[in-house]
N, C-alpha and C positions, 0 to 999 in steps of 0.2 A: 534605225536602219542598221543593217546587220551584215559587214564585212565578212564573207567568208573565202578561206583561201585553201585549194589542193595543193602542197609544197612539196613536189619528187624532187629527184635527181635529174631527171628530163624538162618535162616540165612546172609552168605554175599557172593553175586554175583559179583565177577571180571571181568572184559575184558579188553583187548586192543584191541582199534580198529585204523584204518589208512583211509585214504582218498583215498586210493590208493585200499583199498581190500571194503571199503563199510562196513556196517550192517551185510551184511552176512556173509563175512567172518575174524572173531578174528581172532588177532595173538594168543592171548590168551586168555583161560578162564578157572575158578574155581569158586566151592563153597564151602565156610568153614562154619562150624557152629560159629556164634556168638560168645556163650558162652566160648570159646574156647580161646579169648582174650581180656586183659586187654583195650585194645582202636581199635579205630581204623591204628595208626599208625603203631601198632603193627601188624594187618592182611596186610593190605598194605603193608609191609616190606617183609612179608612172598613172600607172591605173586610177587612182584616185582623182587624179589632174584629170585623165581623159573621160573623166563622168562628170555629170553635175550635180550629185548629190554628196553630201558627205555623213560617213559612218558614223554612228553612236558606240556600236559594239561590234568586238571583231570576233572568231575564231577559227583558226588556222588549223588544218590538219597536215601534219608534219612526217614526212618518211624518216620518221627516228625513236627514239626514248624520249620522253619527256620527263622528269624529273624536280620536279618544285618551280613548276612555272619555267623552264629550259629546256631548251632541244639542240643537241650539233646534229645538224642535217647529215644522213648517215654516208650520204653520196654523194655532198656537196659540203665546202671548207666555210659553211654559214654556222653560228650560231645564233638562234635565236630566243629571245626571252620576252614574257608577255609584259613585263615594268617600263622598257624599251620603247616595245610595239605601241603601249599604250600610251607613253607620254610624248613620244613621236606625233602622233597622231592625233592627240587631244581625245582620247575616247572615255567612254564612262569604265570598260571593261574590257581586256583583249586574254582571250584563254587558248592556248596549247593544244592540242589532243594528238594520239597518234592515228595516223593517214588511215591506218588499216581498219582501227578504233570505228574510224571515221564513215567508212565504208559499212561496218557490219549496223552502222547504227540506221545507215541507209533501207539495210534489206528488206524490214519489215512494212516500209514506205514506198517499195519500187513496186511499177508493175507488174502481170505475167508477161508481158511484152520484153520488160527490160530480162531475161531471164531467158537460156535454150540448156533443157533436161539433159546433161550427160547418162544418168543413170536413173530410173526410173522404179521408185520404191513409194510404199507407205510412209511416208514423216510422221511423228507422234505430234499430236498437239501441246502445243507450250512446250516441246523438245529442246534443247540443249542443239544453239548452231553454232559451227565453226567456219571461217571466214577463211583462206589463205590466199593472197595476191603479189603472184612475182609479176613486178613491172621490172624497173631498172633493179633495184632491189627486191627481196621476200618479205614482205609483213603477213603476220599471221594472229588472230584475235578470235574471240567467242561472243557469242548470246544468250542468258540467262534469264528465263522467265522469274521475276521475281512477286508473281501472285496476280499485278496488275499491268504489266509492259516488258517489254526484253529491256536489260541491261546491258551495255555492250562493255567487255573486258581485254584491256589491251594487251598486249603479248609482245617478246622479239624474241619465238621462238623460232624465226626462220636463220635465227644463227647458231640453235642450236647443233651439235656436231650429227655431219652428214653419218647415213649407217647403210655401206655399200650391201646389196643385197644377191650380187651376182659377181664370175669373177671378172668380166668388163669393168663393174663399178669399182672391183677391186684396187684394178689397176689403175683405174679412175682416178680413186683415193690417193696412191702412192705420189701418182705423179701431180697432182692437185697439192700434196703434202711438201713437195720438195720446193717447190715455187711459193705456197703460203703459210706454211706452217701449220696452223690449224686449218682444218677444211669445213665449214658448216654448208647446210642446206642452200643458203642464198650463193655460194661458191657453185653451185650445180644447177639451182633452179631458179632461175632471174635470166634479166637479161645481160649480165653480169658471167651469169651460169651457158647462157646458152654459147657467148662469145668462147667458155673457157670448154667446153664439151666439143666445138669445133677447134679449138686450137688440140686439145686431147687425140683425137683421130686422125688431124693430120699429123701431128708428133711422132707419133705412136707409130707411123705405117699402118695403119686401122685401114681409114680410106683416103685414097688419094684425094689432092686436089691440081682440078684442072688450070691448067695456065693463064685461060680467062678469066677465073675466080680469084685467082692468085693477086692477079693484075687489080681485077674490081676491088677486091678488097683493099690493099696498098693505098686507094686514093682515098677510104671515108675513116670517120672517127671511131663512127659506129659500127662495127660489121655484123651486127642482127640481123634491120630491117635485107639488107643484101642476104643473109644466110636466110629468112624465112619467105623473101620472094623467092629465091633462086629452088629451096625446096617445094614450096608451093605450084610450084610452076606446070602447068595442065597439060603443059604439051613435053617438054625435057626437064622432069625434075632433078635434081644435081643431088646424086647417091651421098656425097659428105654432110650435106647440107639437108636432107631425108635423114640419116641416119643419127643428125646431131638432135634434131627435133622431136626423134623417137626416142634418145636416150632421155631427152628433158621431158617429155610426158611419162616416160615409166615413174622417173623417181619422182615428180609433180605428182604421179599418182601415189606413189609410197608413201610421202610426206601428207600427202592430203588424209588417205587412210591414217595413218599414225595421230593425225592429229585429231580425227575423230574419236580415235579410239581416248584418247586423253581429255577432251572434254564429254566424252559421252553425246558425240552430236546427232542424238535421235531424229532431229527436228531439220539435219540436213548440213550437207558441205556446201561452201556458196565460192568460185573461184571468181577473185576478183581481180583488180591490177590492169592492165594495158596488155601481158600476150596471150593472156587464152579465146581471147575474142581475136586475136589475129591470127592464130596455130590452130583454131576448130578443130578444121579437118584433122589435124594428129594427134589430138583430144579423143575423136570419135574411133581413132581407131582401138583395139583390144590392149596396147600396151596398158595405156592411162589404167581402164578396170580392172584389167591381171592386177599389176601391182597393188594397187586402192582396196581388193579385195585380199591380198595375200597376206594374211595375219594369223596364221595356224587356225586354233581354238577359237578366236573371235570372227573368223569369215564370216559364220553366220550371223553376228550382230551388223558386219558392215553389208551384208546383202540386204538390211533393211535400212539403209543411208541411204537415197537419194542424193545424189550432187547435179549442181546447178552454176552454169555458168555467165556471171555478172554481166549482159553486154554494154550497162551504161555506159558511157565511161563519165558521168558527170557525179557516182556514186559518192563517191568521197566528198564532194566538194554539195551534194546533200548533206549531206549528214552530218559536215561541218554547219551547214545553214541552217538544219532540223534544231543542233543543239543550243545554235545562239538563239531562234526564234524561242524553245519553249524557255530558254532562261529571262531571255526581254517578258515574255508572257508572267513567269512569275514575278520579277520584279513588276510588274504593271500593279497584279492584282495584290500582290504584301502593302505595297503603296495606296492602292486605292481605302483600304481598312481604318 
């Protein structure tokens, strides 16, 4: 039986899956909120109590670096370690991956269903994919055909340093700089990014905020989900709250280009995480493509990128499950010899 777990900053995705029922069908699953506990041991416990099956092998997909079996959760004051997990738990095996990792291992197992075309290209077959998912934080990772299956290749490039492209980002940067020092991409494009791109424009005298917004905001923790309804909004969309989401899709698209252009991802950009399936609509508009395309000399390799937007959201917490099944599979068949 095969523990698998999504581990953000927001939330934590549970399953058990079996060899016997597949991907598709858990024995079990849940989502908790993060914040909700002291570690990870502790939500594990929960979950595990509230099922009646107990795990053999775990693997966890983690919003951080993992590093010789460790991860400090990048959004959350957890560390966690697979020696820990494992003898916690009594299991034969408990393995690490990063979330994003986790995700790209997903892709080649989702359906057309789970998938809405931002940009509409030729993919080369066996291509070179790249993965980027700002949820609360930005992970960003690749896919490598290696002759017989994709390889999926972790990355924390979305901490690499942001590179303003306009003189808005300009000043972006300055005043992002004097607050944290270094500025990287997850600083602009997270949900991390979207909170600090609204706090930017009303700082700034950019665009006002209304007194109602002012107010709403004041009472929650979070001020996203408030900034992307209040933009979203069909009937009175709120200009600060429009214009914050149009800065986060240009550079979401600059970051997305760039990163294709670095692993060479013939074979497609794949947006994954928690807000691009909430933000569509300001996906589909021209900012996201302008930027994702604006790369001098290489425009024309990214006019043959396709991008494609994740809408599982159980992605990760696949692909945590896809890797502990085919690893149970190999230990079955070394053993059966």
């Amino acid at each position: 039986m095969i523990l698998a777990g999504d581990i953000g900053g927001t939330k934590l995705h549970f399953g058990l899956f079996s060899r016997e029922r597949g991907l598709r069908r858990p024995l079990a699953e849940t989502v908790y909120a993060s914040t909700r506990y002291e570690s990870l041991e502790a939500a594990v416990g929960q979950f595990l109590g509230e099922t009646d099956h107990r795990a053999s092998e775990a693997v966890m997909a983690v919003a951080g670096p993992v590093t010789q079996g460790t991860s400090q959760v990048t959004n959350l004051p957890w560390t966690i370690g697979e020696t820990r997990l494992r003898k916690t738990f009594r299991l034969r095996s408990a393995k690490l991956i990063n979330d994003v990792e986790a995700i790209a291992v997903s892709v080649p197992l989702l359906r057309r269903t789970d998938f809405v075309c931002l940009r509409e290209a030729a993919s080369l077959r066996h291509g070179n994919r790249a993965v980027i998912a700002p949820g609360t934080g930005l992970g960003e990772a690749c896919l490598c055909w290696d002759g017989r299956q994709y390889r999926a290749m972790p990355s924390e490039g979305g901490h690499a340093d942001f590179a303003p492209l306009t003189p808005l980002q300009d000043r972006l940067a300055v005043y992002l700089r004097r607050r944290h020092g270094h500025v990287s991409y997850e600083r602009v494009c997270s949900g991390i990014g979207i909170a600090n791109l609204y706090g930017f424009l009303r700082d700034e005298g950019l665009a006002g905020q209304p007194r109602w917004l002012g107010a709403a905001l004041a009472g929650v923790v979070d001020p996203v989900p408030v900034i992307i309804e209040k933009a979203l909004d069909p009937e009175t969309p709120c200009d600060i709250c429009v214009r914050a989401l149009d800065l986060f899709a240009s550079i979401l698209g600059a970051e997305a280009g760039n990163l294709a252009l670095r692993t060479l991802a013939t074979g497609g950009v794949f947006l994954g995480g928690g807000l691009p399936p909430r933000v569509l609509p300001i996906l589909k508009k021209k900012g996201f493509t302008e930027a994702f395309l604006q790369k001098g000399r290489m425009r024309d390799l990214l006019e043959r990128v396709p991008v494609f937007v994740i809408m599982n959201p159980r992605a990760a917490l696949l692909g945590a499950a896809a890797l502990g099944l085919e690893a149970e599979s190999g230990t079955r068949s070394r053993s059966s010899r």
